[in-house]
N, C-alpha and C positions, 0 to 999 in steps of 0.2 A: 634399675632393673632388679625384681627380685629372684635370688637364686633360685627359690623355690615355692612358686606360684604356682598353687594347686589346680588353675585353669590352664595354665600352659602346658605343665607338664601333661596332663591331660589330652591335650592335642597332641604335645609333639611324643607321648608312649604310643599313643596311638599311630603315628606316623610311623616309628621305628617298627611297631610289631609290621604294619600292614608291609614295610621293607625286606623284614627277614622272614615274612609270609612270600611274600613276591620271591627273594631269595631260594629259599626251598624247592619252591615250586619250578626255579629252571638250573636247579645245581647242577643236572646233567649236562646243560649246555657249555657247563665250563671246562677246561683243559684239569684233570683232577689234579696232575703236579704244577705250580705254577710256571710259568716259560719266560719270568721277567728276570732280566739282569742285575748283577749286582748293582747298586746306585740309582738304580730307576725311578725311586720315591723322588728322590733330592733335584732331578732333574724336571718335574713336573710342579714343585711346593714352591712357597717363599720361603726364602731363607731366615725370615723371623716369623712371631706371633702374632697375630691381626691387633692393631690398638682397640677397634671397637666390635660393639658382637656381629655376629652374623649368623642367618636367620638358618633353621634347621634344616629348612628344604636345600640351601647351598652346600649345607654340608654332607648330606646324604647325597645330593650326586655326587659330590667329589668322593662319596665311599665307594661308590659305584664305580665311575671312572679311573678312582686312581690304589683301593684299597682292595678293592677285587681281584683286581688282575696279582696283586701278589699276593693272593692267599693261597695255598695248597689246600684244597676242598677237605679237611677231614672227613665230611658229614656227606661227602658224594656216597650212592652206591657203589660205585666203580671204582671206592680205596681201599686196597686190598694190601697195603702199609704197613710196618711195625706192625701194633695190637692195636685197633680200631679206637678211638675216647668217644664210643655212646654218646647219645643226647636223646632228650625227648619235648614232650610236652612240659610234662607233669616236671621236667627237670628243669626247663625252661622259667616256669611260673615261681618253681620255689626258689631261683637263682633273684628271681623278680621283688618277691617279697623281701628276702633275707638282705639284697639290697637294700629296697627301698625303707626296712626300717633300720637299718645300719648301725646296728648293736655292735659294742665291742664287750664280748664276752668271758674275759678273762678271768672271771669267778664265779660263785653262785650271785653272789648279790647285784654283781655289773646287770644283769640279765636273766632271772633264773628259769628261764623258759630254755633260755637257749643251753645252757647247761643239762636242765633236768630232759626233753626231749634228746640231748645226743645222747645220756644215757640209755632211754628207753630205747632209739633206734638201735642202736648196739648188743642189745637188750635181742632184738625183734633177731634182729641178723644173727645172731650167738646160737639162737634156736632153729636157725635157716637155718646153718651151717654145720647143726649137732656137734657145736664145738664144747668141750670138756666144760663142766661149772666150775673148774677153777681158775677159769677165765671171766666169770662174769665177776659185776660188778655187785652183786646181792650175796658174794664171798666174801671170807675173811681179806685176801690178799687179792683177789686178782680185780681188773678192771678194764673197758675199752674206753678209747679215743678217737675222732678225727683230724686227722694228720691232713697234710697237703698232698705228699708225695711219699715212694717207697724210699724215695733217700732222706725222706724226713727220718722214716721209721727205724731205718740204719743207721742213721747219725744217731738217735735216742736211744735204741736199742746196746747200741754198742759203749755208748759212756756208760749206761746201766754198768752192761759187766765188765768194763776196765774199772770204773771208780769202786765197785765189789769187791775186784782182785785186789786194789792196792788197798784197801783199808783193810784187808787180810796181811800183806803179802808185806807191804810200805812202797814208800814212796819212792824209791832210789829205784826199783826192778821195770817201770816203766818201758824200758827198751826193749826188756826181753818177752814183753808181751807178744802175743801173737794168735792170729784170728783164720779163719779157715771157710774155704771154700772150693766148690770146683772151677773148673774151666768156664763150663756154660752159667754160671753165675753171672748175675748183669752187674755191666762197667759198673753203674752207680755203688755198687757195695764198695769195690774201691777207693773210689772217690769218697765214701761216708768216713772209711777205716783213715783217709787221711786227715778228714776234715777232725775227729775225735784224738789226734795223737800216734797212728799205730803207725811202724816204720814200712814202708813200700815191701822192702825184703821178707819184712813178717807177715804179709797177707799173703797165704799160703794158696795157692791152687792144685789141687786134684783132678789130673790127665784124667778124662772119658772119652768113652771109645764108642764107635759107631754097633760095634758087636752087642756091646750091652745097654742099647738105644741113649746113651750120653749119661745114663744115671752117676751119680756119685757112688762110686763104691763106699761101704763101710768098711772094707777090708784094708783098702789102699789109703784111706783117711786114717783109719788105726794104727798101719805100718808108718805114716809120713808124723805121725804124733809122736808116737813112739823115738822114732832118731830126732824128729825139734827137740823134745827136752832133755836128749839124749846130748844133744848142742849147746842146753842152756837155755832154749825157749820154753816160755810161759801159756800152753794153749787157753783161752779164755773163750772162747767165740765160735759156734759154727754158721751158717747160713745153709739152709737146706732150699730146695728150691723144687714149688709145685709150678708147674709150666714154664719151663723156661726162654727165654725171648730165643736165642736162635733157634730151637727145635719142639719147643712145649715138653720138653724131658721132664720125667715127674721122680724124685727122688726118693728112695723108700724109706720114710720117716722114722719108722719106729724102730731100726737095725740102728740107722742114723744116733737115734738119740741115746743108746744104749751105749753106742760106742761115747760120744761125748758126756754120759752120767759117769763113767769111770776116770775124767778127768776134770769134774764138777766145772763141765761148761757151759754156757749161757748157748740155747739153741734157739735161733728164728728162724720160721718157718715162711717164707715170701712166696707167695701165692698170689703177686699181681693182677696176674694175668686171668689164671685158672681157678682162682679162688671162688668168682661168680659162678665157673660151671658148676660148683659141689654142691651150689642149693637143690641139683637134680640128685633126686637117691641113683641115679644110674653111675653118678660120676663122685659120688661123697665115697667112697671106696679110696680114691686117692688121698686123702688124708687121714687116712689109717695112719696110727701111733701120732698123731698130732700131743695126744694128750701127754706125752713125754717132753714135747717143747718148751720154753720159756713165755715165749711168745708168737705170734702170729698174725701176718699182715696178708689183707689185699686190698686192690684199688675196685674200689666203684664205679670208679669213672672209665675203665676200659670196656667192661660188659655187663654193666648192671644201668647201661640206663640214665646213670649219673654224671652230669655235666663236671668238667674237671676244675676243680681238684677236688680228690676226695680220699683217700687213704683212708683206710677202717683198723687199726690195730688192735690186741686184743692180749694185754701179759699179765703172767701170774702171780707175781711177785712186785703191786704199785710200788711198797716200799723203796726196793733200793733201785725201781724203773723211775722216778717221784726227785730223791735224794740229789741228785748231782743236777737235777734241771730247777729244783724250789727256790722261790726268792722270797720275802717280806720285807714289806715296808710300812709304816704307819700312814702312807697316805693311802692303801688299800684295805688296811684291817679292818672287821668286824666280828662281832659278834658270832655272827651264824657261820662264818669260818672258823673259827676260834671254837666254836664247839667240836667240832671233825664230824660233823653229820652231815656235810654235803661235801661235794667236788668242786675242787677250782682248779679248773682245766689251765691256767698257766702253767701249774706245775709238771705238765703233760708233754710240752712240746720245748719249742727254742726260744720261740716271741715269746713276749709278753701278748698282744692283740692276738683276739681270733674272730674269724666273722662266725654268722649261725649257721654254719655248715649243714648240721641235724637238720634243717627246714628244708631242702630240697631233697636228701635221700629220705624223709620221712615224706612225704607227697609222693615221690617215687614208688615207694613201698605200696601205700593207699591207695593213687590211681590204677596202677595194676593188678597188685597183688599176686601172692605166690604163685598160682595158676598159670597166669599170663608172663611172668621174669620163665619161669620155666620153658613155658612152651618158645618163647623168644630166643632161649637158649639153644634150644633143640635144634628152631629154624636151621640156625647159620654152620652148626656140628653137622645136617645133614647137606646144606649145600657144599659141606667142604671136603665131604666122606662123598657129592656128587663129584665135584672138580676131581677129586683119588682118583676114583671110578674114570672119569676121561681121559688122565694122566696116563691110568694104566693099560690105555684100549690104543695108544700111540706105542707100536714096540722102538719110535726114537728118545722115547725118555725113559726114565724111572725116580721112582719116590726113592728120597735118601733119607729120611727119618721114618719113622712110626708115629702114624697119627692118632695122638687122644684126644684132641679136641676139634677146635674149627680151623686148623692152620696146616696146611701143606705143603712139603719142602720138596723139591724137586728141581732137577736139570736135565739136556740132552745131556744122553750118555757119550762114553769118550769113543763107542760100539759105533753110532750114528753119525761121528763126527770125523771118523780116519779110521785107518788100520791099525794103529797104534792102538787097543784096544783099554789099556790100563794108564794111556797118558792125560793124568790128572789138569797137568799143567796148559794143555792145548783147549782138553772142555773147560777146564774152569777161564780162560781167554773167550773161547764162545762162549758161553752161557752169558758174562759178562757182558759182552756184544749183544745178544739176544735181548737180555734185560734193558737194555738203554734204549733200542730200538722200540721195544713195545710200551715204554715210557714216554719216549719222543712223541709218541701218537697224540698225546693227551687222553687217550679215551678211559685207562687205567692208570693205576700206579702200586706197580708192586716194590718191594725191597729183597733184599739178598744177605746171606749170611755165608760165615766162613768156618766151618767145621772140620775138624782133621784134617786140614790142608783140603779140603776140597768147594768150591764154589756152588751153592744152592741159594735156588729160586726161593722167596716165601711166599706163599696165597696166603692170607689170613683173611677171612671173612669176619665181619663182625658191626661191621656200619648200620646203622639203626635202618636203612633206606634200601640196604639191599635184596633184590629178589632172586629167582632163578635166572632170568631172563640175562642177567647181568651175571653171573658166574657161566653161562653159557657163552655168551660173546665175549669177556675176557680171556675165555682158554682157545676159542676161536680167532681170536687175533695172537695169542704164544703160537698157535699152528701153525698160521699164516707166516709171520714172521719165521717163525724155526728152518720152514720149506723155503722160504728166499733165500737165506742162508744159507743152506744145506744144497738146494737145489734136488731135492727130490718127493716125490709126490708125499699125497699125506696118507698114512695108513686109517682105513677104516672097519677094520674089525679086529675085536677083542683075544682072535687066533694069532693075532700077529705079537702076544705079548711073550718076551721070553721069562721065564722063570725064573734067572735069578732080579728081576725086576722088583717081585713080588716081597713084600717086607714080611719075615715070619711073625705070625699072631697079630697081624695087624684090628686095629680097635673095629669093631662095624657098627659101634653106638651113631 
C-alpha cells in the first residue's frame, strides 16, 4: 500500500470534502451541544488498532455514526458559546494546501515562502489594524508572528520581560517578581504567568466593578503597585485587555500604559476577541494608546474567518521578545541566517516546528478582502445590538454589561423572580436553571459567566452560518423557557421596560 498515491488520495479528498459538504449542509439538524456521555466513544470502538487497512468509505461512516454524535457543533448557526472559532471556505482550502505540502518552517531556509508570506500577512493586518509602525516588521525593532494560541502569546510575552528584569535586576530576585492584571482577564494569563516561573500570589488582580462597565482602573492598578513594591515586589508585566471573555470590557489603554511606563513595565495588549472588530474604523477607536504597549495580540481564528489556530502577535522590541526563546545548532545553520536579513520564526515561539500558518489567513485575506471581513463583522454586531433590543422589550430581564460588540450579557432580574427584589443569590439559582434548560433543548447553546457575585447569560453571535432567523428563535425559546419557570405570561411591548434595565451610554454601533 502506498502512503501516498496520488490517484487515491484523489478519490478519497474528494470523498471527505463531498462528507463535510454534506456536513454543513444539515448542521442544523444536529443537537448544537453534544448529549453523549462520558465513555461513550470506548463503548461503541475496539479496544485496539485494526492489523489491516480499511477502506475510507468504512471509516467515514463510523465518523458519522460514532464521531458526530460527540461533537459540539462549533460551526452550527445556533452557537451562541464562549467566542465563536470562524471557518470558511477560503480557510478551509488554505488549511488544505498548508497540509498537503507539509512544510516544517522553522527558518528562512526550511521554507522561505512560508516565512517570507507570514511576514507580508502581518504586514497586510498591521495596516488593517492602524497599528503603530513600531510594530512592523520593516522597523528597526519591532516584528509579527503567528502563534497558535493567546496563551502561546502570554507564555512568550512574559519570559520576554521577566528574563529583561533579571538581566537588569539578577538572578536571586526572581520571587519578588510580579505581573498584573484585572479580574476579568482570561484564566489562561494565569496559567501562562505559571507556566514562565511567576509565584501564584504575585499575579496580582485589579477588583472591577459593574459601575465602570469592568474596565481596569488606572488609578487602582497605580495604588496596588505602589504598596507591591512597598512589600518588596518587583512589577514587570501588565496585560491590558480589549474584549474581555466574560463581558467584552475594553480597557483604556493609553492611561493604562502611562501608569506602567512609570515603572518600566512590559505592557500586552490581548485583544482575542475584539481585535478582528478594529479592522472596522467605527470600532478602531478602541485601541486608542495601543501605541504605548509592548506588544499586542489577537486571535484570527475567533472572528476573522480563520480556521483555528491562529494567533497574530505583534512586539516592539524582537530583541529581548527573540533572546530567551533563540536556539542554534550546526545542524540548522546557514548562510542566509547568519547574515540577519531574514527571519527564523523558531526564535519566535516555544517549538522548534511550525506549520505555514500565513497560507490560510493569506487566502482569507484575498478571497474576501477588506470590504467583505467588514461587512461580516457588522452582520453579527447588529444581530447582537438585535437580540439587546429584545432583551430589553421583556421588562423580565435586563442587560448586566454594556455592549461593544456582538456579545450580550443578560439574566432574569431578581424583580421577576420574588419579592426579594435585590436577592442576587435566588436569580443567580434561576438564571442557572434557565440556562440548562434552554441548553437541554439542543436547539442552541449558550454559556454563562460570573461577574461581581452575580450570574449572566452570554449571547455571543459570531458563527460564520449565523442569520437573523436564528437570533430570533433563540431569544424565543430564553422566553419560552423563562415563562415555564416563572409561570407568567410573556410581556410584548417595549412600555413594559423599566428604566433602571437600561445600560447608561450603551454602544448602538
Amino acid at each position: 500500500m502506498n502512503p501516498l498515491n496520488p490517484v487515491e488520495f484523489r478519490r478519497q479528498g474528494h470523498m471527505v470534502i463531498d462528507f463535510l459538504a454534506d456536513y454543513y449542509e444539515n448542521i442544523e439538524k444536529y443537537p448544537v451541544k453534544s448529549q453523549v456521555k462520558p465513555g461513550y466513544l470506548f463503548q461503541s470502538s475496539p479496544d485496539c488498532a485494526p492489523m489491516y487497512p480499511e477502506p475510507i468509505e468504512a471509516i467515514l461512516k463510523d465518523v458519522q455514526k460514532d464521531i458526530i454524535p460527540g461533537i459540539t457543533h462549533w460551526q452550527s448557526p445556533n452557537f451562541f458559546a464562549y467566542f465563536a472559532s470562524s471557518a470558511n471556505t477560503a480557510s478551509f482550502l488554505g488549511e488544505m494546501l498548508l497540509n498537503g505540502f507539509n512544510v516544517v518552517g522553522f527558518n528562512w531556509a526550511s521554507s522561505p515562502a512560508a516565512t517570507e508570506l507570514e511576514i507580508l500577512v502581518m504586514e497586510w493586518l498591521l495596516k488593517l489594524l492602524q497599528l503603530p509602525q513600531s510594530f512592523s516588521t520593516s522597523s528597526d525593532h519591532g516584528g509579527g508572528v503567528l502563534l497558535g494560541t493567546t496563551c502561546e502569546a502570554f507564555v512568550c510575552t512574559l519570559l520576554a520581560a521577566k528574563e529583561k528584569t533579571l538581566d537588569q535586576i539578577g538572578r536571586e530576585k526572581t520571587e519578588k517578581l510580579a505581573v498584573y492584571c484585572s479580574d476579568q482577564t482570561h484564566f489562561s494569563f494565569q496559567k501562562s504567568a505559571k507556566i514562565v516561573g511567576i509565584k501564584p500570589q504575585n499575579v496580582r488582580q485589579v477588583v472591577t466593578t459593574r459601575s465602570t462597565n469592568f474596565e481596569l482602573s488606572p488609578e487602582s492598578l497605580d495604588e496596588m503597585i505602589k504598596r507591591d513594591i512597598e512589600d518588596g515586589l518587583i512589577p514587570i508585566y501588565l496585560c491590558a485587555t480589549v474584549g474581555t471573555t466574560s463581558t467584552t470590557a475594553v480597557d483604556p489603554l493609553g492611561t493604562l500604559c502611562e501608569v506602567a511606563s512609570k515603572y518600566n513595565m512590559w505592557v500586552h495588549v490581548d485583544a482575542a476577541y475584539a481585535g478582528s472588530a478594529c479592522i472596522c474604523p467605527e470600532f478602531r477607536h478602541f485601541l486608542d494608546g495601543v501605541e504605548g504597549a509592548s506588544s499586542f495580540s489577537f486571535n484570527a481564528h475567533k472572528w476573522l474567518l480563520t480556521n483555528l489556530a491562529c494567533c497574530c502577535l505583534w512586539v516592539k522590541d524582537k530583541s529581548s521578545f527573540t533572546k530567551p526563546l533563540s536556539t542554534t545548532s550546526e545542524l540548522i545553520a546557514n548562510k542566509t541566517t547568519e547574515s540577519g536579513k531574514v527571519v527564523d520564526y523558531k526564535d519566535w515561539q516555544i517549538s522548534l516546528a511550525r506549520r505555514f500558518q500565513a497560507l490560510k489567513l493569506w487566502m482569507v485575506l484575498r478571497s474576501y478582502g477588506t470590504i467583505a471581513l467588514r461587512e461580516y463583522i457588522r452582520k453579527h454586531v447588529k444581530m447582537a445590538k438585535d437580540f439587546e433590543g429584545l432583551v430589553n422589550m421583556d421588562s423580565r430581564f435586563e442587560i448586566m454589561a454594556r455592549r461593544y460588540f456582538s456579545m450580550v450579557c443578560f439574566r432574569v432580574s431578581p424583580y421577576a423572580i420574588s419579592q426579594h427584589h435585590d436577592n442576587d443569590h435566588e436569580a443567580n439559582e434561576f438564571n442557572q436553571m434557565l440556562l440548562e434548560l434552554v441548553n437541554a433543548t439542543g436547539r442552541v447553546y449558550m454559556t454563562h459567566s460570573v461577574v461581581g457575585g452575580v450570574y449572566v447569560i452570554r449571547f455571543a453571535v459570531g458563527a460564520t452560518l449565523t442569520e437573523d432567523r436564528h437570533v430570533k428563535m433563540a431569544w424565543e425559546l430564553v422566553q419560552g423557557q423563562a415563562t415555564s419557570l416563572l409561570g407568567t405570561p410573556t410581556p410584548n411591548s417595549a412600555s413594559n421596560v423599566q428604566p433602571s434595565k437600561q445600560i447608561e451610554g450603551s454602544i448602538s454601533t
